[in-house]
Structures are given as C-alpha cells and as structure tokens.
C-alpha positions, 0 to 999 in steps of 0.5 A: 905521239906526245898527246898519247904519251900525256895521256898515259902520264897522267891518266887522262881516258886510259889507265895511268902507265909511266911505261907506255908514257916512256914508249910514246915519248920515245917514239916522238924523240925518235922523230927529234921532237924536243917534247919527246926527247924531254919526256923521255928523258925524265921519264928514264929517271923514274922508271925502274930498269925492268920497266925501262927494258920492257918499254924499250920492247914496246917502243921497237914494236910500236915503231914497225907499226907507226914509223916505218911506214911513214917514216923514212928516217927514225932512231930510237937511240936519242 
C-alpha cells in the first residue's frame, strides 16, 4: 500500500494525485504501519480540506475492498 501511495506521490506509472497518495497511505497507517502513518500525516498538511474529505470517501471505499477481507483488526481513525 505504501508502494502505491509512492506511485501516486510522485508519478511513477500513474498519474501524479496527492489525494489517492493520502488514500493509500491512510489505509497502511490503518494496519500501524509507521511509513503510512508517516505519509499520511504529511500529506494532511498539504491537502486542501476538499481533498482530504474526498480522500476520506475513498479510503472507506478502498478499505471494503482491501482490508476487511484480510483483515480483522483495521482503523481508519490513526
């Protein structure tokens, strides 16, 4: 997740989009993964608030799909 984070960070095969790096690193800080929890929060202090609520969504959505079926303890509040 931290490798997908870094790729939208900073471009690398995918478009660059601070929010969906915020997204990514939010969903490994969810697992206390200290590169996420790192990531995520410097990246808070770079997004707007419209960006940080619409990666909020994302990270909700994104977590259904990649932490709660392999997960059993997750929380997106770090």
């Amino acid at each position: 997740m931290n490798m997908i984070g870094d790729m939208h960070l900073n471009g690398q095969g995918v478009p660059e989009n601070k929010t969906l790096a915020h997204v990514w690193y939010s969903l490994s800080a969810a697992q206390d993964n200290d590169k996420g929890i790192t990531g995520k929060k410097k990246l808070a202090k770079e997004l707007s608030n419209e960006q940080l609520a619409e990666s909020r969504i994302f990270a909700k959505q994104y977590a259904k799909n990649y932490l709660e079926p392999y997960i059993a303890s997750w929380s997106l509040d770090q």
